[in-house]
C-alpha positions as CSV (number, residue, x, y, z in Angstrom):
1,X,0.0,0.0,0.0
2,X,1.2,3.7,-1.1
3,X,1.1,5.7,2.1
4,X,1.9,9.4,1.0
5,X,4.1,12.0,3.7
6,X,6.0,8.4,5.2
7,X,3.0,7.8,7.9
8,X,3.0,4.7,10.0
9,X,-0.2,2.8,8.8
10,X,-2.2,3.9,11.9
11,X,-1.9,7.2,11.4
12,X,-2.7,6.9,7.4
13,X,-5.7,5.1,8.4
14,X,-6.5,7.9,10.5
15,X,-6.0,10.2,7.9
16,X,-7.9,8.3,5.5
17,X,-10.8,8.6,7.9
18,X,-10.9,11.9,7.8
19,X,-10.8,12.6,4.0
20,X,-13.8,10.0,3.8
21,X,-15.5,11.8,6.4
22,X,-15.0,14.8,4.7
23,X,-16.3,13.7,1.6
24,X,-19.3,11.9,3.0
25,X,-20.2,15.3,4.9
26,X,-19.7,17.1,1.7
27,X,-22.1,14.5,-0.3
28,X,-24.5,15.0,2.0
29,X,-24.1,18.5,2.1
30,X,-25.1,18.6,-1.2
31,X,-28.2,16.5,-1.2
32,X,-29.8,18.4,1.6
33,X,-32.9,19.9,0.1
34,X,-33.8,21.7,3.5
35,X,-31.3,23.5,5.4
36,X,-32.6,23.0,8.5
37,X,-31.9,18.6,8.4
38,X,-28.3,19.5,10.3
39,X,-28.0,22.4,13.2
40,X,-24.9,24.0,13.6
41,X,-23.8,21.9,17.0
42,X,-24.2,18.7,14.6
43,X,-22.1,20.2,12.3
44,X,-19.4,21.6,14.8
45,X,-19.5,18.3,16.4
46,X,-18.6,16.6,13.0
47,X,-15.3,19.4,12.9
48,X,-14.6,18.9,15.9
49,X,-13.9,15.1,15.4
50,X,-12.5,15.2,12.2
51,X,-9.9,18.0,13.5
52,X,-9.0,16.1,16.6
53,X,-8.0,12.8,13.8
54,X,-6.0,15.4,11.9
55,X,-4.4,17.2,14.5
56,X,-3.0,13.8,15.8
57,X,-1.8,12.8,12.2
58,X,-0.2,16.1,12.2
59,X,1.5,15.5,16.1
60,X,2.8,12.2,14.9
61,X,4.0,13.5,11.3
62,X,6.3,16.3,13.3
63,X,7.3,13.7,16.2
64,X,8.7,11.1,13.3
65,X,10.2,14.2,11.7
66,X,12.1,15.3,14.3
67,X,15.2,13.0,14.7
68,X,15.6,13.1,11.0
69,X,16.0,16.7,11.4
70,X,18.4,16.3,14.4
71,X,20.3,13.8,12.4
72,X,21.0,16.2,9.4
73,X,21.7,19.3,10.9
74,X,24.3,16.9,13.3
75,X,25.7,15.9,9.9
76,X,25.9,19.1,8.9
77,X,28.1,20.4,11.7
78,X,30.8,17.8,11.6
79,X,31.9,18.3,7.9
């Protein structure tokens, strides 16, 4: 399996659950005929869940980064 930006398989499920959720949202979004069927706390609630999948993608993107930042810049210094 491709998994773009080098994530661990967790956190590109994770990801992947929020792009579906996203789309689903925006699918359904767009069959509404009444804009009353979803009140605003349903839809913050929705954000709100997808942000806190992203924001942990994100966390665990920056901590896998990290050493391989260390690393270089380490490299860098003793030529």
């Amino acid at each position: 399996m491709n998994r773009p930006y080098s994530l661990p398989e967790d956190e590109f499920h994770k990801l992947q659950r929020a792009q579906d959720a996203i789309t689903l949202m925006s699918i359904l979004f767009g069959e509404v005929q009444r804009s009353t069927t979803y009140t605003p706390k349903m839809i913050a609630s929705f954000l709100e869940s997808v942000g806190e999948e992203i924001s942990l993608v994100i966390q665990s993107v920056v901590y896998e980064s990290r050493p391989q930042r260390f690393e270089s810049l380490e490299k860098s210094h003793v030529r």
